[in-house]
Steps between C-alpha positions, in 0.01 A plus 500: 500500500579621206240544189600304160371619161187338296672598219650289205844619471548455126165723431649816681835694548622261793879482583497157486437499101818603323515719161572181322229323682253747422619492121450138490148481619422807300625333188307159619178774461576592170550149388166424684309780342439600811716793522289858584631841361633598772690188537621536171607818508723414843671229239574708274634710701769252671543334168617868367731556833616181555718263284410234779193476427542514178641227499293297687216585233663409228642132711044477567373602212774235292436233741105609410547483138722147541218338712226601241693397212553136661178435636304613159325288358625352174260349267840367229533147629896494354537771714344490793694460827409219780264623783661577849249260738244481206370205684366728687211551298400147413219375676559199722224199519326495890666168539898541448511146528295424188661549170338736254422303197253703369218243486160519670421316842 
């Protein structure tokens, strides 16, 4: 029987986590502010060697910038774009089957 690993393979040098891979979740980090030093300083270093991954940091950190910029909130009513599932937030009455008029029981 052989003895498996406990071990996350994104967290450590495993062969089953590509340069690209690793460069992706490293980048997720720094987007997260969760990146440590050392982490960092392994980015930088692909992002210096590798056009790759390069490019996959500047494809994140756009998409990044593009999500942020549509999901701010605007407070110019002429401008303000339509909520994706804003419904979301509205409260719903305990009875669905009663409509919400507003006026006291």
């Amino acid at each position: 029987m052989s003895e498996q690993s406990n071990t996350d393979p994104f967290l450590d040098d495993s062969p089953l986590v590509g340069p690209l891979d690793r460069a992706e979740i490293l980048v997720s980090m720094l987007i997260d502010d969760y990146i440590s030093d050392v982490e960092f300083t392994e980015l930088s270093g692909m992002l210096n060697t590798s056009a790759d991954t390069r490019r996959l940091y500047v494809d994140t950190m756009s998409l990044h910038v593009d999500l942020l910029n549509y999901f701010a909130i605007d407070d110019n009513p002429a401008t303000q774009k339509p909520l994706v599932l804003g419904f979301l937030g509205d409260l719903m009455p305990l009875d669905p089957h009663r409509a919400n008029d507003g006026s006291a029981n």
